[in-house]
C-alpha positions as CSV (number, residue, x, y, z in Angstrom):
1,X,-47.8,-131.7,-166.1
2,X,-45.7,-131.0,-169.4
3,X,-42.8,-128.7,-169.1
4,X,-43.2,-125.4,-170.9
5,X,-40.5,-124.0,-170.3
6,X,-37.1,-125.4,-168.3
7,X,-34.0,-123.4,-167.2
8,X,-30.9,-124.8,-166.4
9,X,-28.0,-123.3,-164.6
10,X,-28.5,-119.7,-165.9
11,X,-25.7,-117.6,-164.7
12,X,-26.1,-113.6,-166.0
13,X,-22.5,-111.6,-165.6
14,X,-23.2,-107.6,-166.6
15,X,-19.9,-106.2,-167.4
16,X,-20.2,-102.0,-165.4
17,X,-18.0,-99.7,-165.0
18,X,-16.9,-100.8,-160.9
19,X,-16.3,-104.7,-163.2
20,X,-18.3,-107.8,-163.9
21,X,-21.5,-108.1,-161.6
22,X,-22.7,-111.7,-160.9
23,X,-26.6,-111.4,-161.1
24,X,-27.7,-114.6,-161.7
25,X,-25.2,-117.7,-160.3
26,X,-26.5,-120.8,-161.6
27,X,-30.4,-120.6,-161.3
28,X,-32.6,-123.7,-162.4
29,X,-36.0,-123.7,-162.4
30,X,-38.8,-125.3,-164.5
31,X,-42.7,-124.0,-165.2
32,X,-46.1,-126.5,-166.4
33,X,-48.2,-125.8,-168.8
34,X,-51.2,-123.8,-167.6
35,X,-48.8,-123.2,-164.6
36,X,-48.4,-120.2,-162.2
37,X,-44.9,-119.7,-160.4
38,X,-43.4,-117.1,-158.4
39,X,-39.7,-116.1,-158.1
40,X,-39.4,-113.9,-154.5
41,X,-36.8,-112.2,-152.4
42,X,-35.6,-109.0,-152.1
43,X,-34.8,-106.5,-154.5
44,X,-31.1,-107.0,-155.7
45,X,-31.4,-111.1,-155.3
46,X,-31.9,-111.6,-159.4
47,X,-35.1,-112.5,-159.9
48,X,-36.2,-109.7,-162.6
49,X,-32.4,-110.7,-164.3
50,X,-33.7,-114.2,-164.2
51,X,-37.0,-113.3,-166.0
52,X,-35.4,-110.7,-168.6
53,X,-32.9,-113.9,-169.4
54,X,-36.2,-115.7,-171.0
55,X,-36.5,-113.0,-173.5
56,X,-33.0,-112.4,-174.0
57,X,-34.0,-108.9,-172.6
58,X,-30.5,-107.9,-172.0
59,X,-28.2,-106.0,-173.6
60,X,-25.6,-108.5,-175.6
61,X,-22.7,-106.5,-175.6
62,X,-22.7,-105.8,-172.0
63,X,-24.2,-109.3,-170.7
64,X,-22.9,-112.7,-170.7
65,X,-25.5,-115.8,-170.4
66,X,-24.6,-118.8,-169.7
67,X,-26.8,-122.0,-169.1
68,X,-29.6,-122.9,-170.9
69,X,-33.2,-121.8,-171.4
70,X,-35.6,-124.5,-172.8
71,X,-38.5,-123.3,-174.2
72,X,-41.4,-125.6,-175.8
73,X,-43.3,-123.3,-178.8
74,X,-46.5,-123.8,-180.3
75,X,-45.0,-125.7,-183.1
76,X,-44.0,-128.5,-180.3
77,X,-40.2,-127.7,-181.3
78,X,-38.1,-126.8,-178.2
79,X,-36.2,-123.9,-178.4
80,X,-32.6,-122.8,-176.0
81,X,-33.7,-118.9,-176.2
82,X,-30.2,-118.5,-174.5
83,X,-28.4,-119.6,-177.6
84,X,-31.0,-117.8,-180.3
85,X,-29.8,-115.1,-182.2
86,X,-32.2,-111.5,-182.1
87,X,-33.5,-112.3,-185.2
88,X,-34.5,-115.9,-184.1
89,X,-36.0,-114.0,-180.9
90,X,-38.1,-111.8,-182.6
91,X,-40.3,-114.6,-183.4
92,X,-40.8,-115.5,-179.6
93,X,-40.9,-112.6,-178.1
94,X,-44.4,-111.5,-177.9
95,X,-46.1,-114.2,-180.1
96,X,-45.4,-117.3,-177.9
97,X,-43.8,-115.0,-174.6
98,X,-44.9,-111.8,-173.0
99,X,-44.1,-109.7,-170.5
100,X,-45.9,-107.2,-168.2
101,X,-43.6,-104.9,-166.5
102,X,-43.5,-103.3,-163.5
103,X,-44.6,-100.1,-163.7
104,X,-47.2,-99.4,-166.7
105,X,-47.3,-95.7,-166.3
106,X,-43.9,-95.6,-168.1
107,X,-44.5,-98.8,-170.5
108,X,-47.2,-96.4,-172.7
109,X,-46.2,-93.9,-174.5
110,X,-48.5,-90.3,-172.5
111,X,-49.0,-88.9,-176.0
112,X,-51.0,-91.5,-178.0
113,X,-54.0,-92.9,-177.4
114,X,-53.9,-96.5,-175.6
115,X,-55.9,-97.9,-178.7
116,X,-53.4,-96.7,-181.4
117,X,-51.1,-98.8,-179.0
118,X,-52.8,-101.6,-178.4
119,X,-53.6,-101.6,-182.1
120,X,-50.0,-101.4,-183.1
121,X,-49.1,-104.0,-180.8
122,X,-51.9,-106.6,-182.2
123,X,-50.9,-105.7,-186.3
124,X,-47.0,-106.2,-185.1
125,X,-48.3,-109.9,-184.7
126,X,-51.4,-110.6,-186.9
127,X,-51.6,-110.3,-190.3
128,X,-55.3,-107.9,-190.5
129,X,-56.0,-104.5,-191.0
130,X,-56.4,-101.7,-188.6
131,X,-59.9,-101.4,-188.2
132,X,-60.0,-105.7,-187.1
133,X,-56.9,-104.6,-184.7
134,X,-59.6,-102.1,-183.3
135,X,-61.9,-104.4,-182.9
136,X,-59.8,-107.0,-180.8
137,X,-58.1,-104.2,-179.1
138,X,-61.6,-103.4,-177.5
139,X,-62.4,-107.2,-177.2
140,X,-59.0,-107.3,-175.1
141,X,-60.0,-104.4,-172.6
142,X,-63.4,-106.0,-172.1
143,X,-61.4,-109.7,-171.3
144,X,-59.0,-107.5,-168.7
145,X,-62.3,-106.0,-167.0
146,X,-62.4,-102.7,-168.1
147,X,-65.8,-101.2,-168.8
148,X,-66.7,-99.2,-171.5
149,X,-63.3,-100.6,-173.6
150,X,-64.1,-98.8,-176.8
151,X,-64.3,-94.9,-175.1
152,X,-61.6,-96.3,-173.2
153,X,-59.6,-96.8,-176.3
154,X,-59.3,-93.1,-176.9
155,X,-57.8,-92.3,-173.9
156,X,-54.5,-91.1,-173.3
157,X,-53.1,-93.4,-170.3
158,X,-53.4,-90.4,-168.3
159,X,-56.4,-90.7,-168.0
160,X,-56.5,-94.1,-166.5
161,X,-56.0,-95.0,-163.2
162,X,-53.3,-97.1,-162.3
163,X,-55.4,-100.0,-162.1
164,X,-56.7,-99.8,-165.8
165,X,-53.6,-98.8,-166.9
166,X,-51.6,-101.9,-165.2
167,X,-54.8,-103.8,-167.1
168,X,-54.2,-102.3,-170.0
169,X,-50.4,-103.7,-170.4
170,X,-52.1,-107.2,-169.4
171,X,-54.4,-107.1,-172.7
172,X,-51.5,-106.3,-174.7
173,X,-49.5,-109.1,-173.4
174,X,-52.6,-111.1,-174.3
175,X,-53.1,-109.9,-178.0
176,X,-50.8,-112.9,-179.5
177,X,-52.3,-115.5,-177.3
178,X,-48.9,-116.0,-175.6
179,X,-48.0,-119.8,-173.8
180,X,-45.9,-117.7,-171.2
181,X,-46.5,-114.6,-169.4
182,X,-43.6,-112.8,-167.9
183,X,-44.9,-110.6,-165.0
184,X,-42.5,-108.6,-163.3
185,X,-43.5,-107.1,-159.5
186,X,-47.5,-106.4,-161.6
187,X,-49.1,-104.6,-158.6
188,X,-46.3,-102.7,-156.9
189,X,-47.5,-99.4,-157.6
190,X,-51.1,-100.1,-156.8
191,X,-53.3,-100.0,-153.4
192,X,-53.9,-103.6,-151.4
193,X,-57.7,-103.4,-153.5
194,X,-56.6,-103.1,-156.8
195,X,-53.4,-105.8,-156.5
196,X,-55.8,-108.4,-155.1
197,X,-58.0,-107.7,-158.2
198,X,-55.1,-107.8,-160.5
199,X,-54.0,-111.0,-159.1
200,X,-57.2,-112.6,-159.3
201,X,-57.4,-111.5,-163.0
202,X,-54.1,-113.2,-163.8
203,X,-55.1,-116.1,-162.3
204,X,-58.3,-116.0,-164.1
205,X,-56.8,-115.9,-167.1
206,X,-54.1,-118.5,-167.0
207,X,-56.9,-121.1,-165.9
208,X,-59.5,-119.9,-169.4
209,X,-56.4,-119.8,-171.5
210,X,-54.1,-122.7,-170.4
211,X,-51.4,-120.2,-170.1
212,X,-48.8,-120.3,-167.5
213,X,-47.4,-117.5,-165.6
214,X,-44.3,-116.3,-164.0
215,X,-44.8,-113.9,-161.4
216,X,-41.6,-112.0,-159.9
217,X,-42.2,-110.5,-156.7
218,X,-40.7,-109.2,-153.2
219,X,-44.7,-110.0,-151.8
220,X,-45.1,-112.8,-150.6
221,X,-48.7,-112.4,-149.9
222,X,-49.4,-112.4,-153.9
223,X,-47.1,-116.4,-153.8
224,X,-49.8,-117.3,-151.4
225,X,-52.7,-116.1,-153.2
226,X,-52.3,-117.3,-157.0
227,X,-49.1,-119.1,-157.4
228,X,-48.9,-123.0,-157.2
229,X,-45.3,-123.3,-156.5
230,X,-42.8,-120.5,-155.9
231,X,-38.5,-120.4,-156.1
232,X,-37.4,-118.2,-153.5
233,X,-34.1,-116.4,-154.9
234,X,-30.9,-114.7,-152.7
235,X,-27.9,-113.8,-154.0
236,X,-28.5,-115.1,-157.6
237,X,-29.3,-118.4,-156.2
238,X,-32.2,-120.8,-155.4
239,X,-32.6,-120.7,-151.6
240,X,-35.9,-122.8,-151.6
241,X,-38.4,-124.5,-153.9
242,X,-41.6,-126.1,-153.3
243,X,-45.4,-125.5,-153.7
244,X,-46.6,-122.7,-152.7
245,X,-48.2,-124.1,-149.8
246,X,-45.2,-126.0,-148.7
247,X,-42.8,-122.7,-149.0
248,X,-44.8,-120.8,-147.1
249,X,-46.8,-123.0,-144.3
250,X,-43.6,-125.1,-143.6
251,X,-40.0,-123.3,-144.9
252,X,-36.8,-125.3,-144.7
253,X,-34.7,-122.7,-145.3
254,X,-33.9,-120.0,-142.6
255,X,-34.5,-117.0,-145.3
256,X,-37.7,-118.1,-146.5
257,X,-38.3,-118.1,-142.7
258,X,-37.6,-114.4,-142.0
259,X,-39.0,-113.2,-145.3
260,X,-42.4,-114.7,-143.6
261,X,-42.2,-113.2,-140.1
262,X,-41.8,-109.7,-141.6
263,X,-45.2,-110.0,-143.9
264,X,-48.1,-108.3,-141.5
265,X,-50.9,-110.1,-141.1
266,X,-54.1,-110.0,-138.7
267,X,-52.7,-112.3,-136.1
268,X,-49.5,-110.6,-135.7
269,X,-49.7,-108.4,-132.9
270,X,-46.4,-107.7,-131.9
271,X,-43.6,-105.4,-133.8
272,X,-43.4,-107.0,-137.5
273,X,-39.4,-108.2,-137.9
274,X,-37.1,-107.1,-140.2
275,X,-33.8,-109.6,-141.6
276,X,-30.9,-107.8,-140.7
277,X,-28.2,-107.0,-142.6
278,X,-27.9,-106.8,-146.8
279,X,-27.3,-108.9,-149.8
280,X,-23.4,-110.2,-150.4
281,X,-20.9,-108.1,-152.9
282,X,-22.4,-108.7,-156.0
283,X,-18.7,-108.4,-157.7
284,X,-17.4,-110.8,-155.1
285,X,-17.1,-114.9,-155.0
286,X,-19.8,-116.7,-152.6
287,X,-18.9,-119.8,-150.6
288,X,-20.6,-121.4,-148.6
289,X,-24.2,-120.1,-147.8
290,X,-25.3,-117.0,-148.8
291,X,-27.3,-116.2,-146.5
292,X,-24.8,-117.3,-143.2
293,X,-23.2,-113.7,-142.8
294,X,-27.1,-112.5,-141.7
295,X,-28.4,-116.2,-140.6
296,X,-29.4,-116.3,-137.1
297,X,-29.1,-119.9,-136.7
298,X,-25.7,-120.1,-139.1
299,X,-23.1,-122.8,-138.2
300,X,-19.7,-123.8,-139.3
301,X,-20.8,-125.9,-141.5
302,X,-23.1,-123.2,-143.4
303,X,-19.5,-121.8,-144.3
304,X,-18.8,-125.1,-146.4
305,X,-20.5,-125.9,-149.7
306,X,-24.6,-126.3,-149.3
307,X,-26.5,-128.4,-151.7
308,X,-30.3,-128.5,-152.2
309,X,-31.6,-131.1,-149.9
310,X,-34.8,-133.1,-150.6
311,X,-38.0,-132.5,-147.9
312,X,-40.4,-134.1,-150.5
313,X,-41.1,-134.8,-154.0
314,X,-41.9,-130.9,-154.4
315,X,-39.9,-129.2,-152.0
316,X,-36.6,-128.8,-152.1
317,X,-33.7,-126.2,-150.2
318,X,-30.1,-125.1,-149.7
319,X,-30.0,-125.2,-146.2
320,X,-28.1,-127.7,-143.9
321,X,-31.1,-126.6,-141.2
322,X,-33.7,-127.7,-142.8
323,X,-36.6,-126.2,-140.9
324,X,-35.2,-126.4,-137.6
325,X,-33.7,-123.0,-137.1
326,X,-33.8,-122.6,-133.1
327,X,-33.9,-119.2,-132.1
């Protein structure tokens, strides 16, 4: 599978008031055409930092990127987005990367009409008039799954549920055909129904469109359903890579491990578990692992320098364990 897109060593420093926080530490990661990967771990662990980075999302006075971010456009040229100037930027963002966020109640504007916004979104990238922006605006919605599109466009987004409205920002993302879509934690805010359908739509769309996705989540239910390989991210590090199958049927590293045991499913009976303890000073150096201070099975020598260790072609982890964590 061709690279699309191919990050190396990204490190993310925000300069705050309490000093210079380390968000990102030296991540590398790489994504396929057509390709959908998630980035999971807990909130605080750098994975929406790490996405933002790939549309140079952050604010340049007050962030300092290093690494770089290889990006392949439509042209076939290949692009470091972390060395391109805004104006250089402008022509990515959007037309050849797109991004969903979070929560889409507060990505529309609750005063205009979700077709004047889809339409201004779709003439910010095509060269036609309003009424053809209408047109595909409408032809977006139906693609996403919502019925009715054209009474839909004159809505206000309140009055959508939070499933349309989540599929409204999708359909936006799509209106410049887009090789990458950025999807930060896309059904947080919605019930276990509608984030199943959202999922499925994603992954619906990525196959029709040859587009590849990168999902960040916390779940890692939503890794197991569309993704086909995942990074699992702590402390602004990789922790683990593999397939999605391999990350979560067989984990190598001792966090991936306890992420799993706390997901519920039908054949856990018993209390789910919970990993004690909380991410390291985000100010502060790391040696070592990570992860030792709350590692059950941590040794003396998780206290040393840990590289990634090979399992197989595909799988890969930062943990002197490797799979066999005891108790």
């Amino acid at each position: 599978m061709d690279k699309l897109l191919e990050i190396k060593d990204l490190s993310v420093r925000l300069l705050t008031a309490y000093g210079v926080a380390r968000g990102v530490r030296g991540v590398s990661l790489e994504i396929g055409e057509g390709e959908i990967v998630g980035i999971v771990g807990e909130s605080g662990c750098g994975k929406t930092l790490t996405a933002k980075s790939v549309l140079g999302l952050h604010n340049p006075e007050r962030a300092e990127v290093g690494g770089s971010i290889l990006f392949r456009t439509k042209s076939g040229e290949t692009v470091d987005i972390a060395k391109l100037k805004q104006k250089e930027l402008q022509k990515i963002r959007g037309k050849e990367i797109s991004m969903v966020l979070q929560d889409s109640s507060t990505a529309l504007s609750p005063i205009i009409t979700v077709g004047r916004q889809m339409e201004d979104v779709i003439l910010a990238h095509r060269d036609i008039k309003r009424p053809e922006a209408r047109e595909t605006a409408a032809g977006l919605l139906e693609s996403v799954g919502i019925s009715e599109p054209r009474m839909r466009l004159k809505c206000l987004p309140g009055e959508l549920s939070g499933g349309q409205l989540q599929r409204v920002c999708i359909a936006m993302a799509m209106s410049s055909e887009p090789r990458l879509l950025l999807c930060d934690e896309p059904t947080t805010a919605l019930d276990s129904v509608t984030q199943a359908q959202i999922l499925e739509l994603l992954k619906k769309l990525s196959k029709e469109r040859n587009m590849a996705v990168l999902i960040v989540t916390h779940n890692f239910s939503a890794v197991k359903r569309i993704c086909d390989r995942v990074y699992v991210m702590y402390a602004g590090l990789i922790a683990e890579s593999g397939t999605a199958e391999e990350v979560t049927k067989s984990p190598k590293h001792r966090y991936t491990a306890d992420l799993l045991k706390s997901i519920p499913t039908a054949e856990k009976k018993d209390r789910l578990e919970s990993v004690a303890g909380s991410l390291p000073d985000v100010y502060g150096d790391i040696s070592g692992c990570p992860y030792a201070p709350r590692c059950k099975s941590a040794c003396e020598g998780c206290l040393k320098g840990v590289s990634m260790t090979e399992f197989s072609p595909t799988h890969f982890a930062a943990c002197i364990k490797g799979g066999d964590f005891g108790g």
